[in-house]
C-alpha positions as CSV (number, residue, x, y, z in Angstrom):
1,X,-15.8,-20.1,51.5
2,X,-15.5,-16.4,50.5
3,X,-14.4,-15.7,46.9
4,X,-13.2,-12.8,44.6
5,X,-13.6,-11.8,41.1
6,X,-10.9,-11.4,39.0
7,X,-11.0,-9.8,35.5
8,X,-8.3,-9.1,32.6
9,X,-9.3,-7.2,29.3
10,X,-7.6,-7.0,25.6
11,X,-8.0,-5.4,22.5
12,X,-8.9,-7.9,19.4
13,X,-8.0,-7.6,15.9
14,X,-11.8,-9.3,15.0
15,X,-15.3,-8.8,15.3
16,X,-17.1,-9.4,18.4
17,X,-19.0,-12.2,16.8
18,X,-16.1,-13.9,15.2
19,X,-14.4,-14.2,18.4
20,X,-17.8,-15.4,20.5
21,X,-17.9,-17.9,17.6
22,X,-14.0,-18.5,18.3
23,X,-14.4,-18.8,22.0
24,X,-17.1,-20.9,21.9
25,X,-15.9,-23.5,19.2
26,X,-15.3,-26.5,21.7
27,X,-12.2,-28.0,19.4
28,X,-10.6,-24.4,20.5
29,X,-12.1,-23.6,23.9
30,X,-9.5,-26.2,24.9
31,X,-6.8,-23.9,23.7
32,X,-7.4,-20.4,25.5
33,X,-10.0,-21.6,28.5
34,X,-7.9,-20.8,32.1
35,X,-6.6,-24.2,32.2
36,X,-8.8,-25.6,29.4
37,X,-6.0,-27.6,28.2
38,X,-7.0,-30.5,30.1
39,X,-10.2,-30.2,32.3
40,X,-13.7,-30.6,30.5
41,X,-15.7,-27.7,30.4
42,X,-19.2,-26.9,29.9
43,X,-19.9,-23.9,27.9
44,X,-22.8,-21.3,27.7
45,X,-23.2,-19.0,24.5
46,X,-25.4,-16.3,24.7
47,X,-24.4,-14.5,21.4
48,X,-27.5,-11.8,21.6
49,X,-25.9,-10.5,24.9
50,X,-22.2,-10.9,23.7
51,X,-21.5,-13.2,26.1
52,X,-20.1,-16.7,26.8
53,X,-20.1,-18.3,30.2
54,X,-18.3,-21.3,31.2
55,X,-17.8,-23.8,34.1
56,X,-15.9,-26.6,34.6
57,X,-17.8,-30.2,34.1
58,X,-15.9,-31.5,37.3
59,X,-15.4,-29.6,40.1
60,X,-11.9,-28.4,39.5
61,X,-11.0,-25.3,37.6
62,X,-12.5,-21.7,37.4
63,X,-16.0,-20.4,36.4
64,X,-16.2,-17.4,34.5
65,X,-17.4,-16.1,31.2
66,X,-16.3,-13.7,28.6
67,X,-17.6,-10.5,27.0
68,X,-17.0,-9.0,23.8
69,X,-17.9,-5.8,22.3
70,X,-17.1,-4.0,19.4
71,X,-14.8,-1.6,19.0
72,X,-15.5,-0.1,15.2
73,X,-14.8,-1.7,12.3
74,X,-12.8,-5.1,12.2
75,X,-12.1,-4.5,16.5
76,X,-13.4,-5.7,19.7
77,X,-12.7,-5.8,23.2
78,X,-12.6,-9.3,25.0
79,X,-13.1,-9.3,28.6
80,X,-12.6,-12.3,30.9
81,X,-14.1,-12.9,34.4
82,X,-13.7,-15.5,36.9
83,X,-14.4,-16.1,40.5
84,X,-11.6,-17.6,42.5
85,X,-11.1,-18.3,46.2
86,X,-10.4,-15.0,47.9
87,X,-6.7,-17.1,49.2
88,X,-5.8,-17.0,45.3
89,X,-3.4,-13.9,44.7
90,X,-5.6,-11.8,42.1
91,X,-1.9,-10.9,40.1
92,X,-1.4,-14.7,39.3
93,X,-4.8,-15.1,38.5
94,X,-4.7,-12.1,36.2
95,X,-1.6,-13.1,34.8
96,X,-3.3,-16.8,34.1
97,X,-6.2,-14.5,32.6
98,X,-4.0,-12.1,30.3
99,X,-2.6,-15.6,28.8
100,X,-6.0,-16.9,28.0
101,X,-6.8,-14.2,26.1
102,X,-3.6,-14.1,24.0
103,X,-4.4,-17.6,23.7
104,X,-7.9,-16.6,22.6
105,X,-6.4,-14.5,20.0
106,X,-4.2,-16.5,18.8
107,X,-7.1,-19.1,17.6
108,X,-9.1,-15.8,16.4
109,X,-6.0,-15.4,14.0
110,X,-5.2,-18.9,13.4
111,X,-9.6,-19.6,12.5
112,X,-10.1,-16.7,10.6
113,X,-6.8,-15.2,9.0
114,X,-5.7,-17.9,7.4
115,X,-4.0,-16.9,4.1
C-alpha cells in the first residue's frame, strides 16, 4: 500500500521544551494527538533531538511525530508529521493536522499559563 507524508507547522507561544514536555504528558497527548481523543497511543520522547514520535497501540489511527525548535526567547515552532494512505486527500489530513496543533497549544497554555 503506497502512502504519503503529510505535514502542518505553527508558531508557539512556549519553549521547545515546555511543549515536548506538553506533548508528551500522556493525561494531555489525549487532547491534541490526530484522533487521540479515543485511540491508545504509544509515545516516543526523544527530548535531546526535539522530537516526539508516536504510533497508535492498535492498528488504527496515524503514525507520526512532532518537532519543535526554538524560535528566541519564550517561542518555538511545532511541526507535525504523519504518513497516511496516499487515497487520503492531503487537505483534510492537514486540516485534521492544523487542529492538533491548536489543540497542542491550547494544553501548552492551559499547563503552563495558568494565572
Amino acid at each position: 500500500m503506497a502512502e504519503r507524508i503529510v505535514t502542518s507547522s505553527r508558531a508557539m507561544a512556549a519553549e521547545a521544551d515546555i511543549v515536548l514536555n506538553t506533548a508528551s504528558d500522556a493525561t494531555r497527548a489525549k487532547a491534541w494527538l490526530p484522533g487521540g481523543g479515543s485511540r491508545a497511543y504509544d509515545i516516543d520522547l526523544r527530548a535531546a533531538e526535539g522530537r516526539l514520535a508516536w504510533r497508535p497501540a492498535g492498528h488504527d489511527g496515524w503514525a507520526g511525530h512532532l518537532r519543535v525548535i526554538g524560535s528566541g526567547t519564550g517561542a518555538s515552532q511545532a511541526e507535525l508529521q504523519v504518513e497516511v494512505d496516499e487515497a487520503a486527500d492531503p487537505d483534510e489530513v492537514r486540516e485534521a493536522l492544523d487542529g492538533a496543533l491548536r489543540a497542542l497549544a491550547a494544553e501548552v497554555d492551559q499547563n503552563f499559563n495558568v494565572s
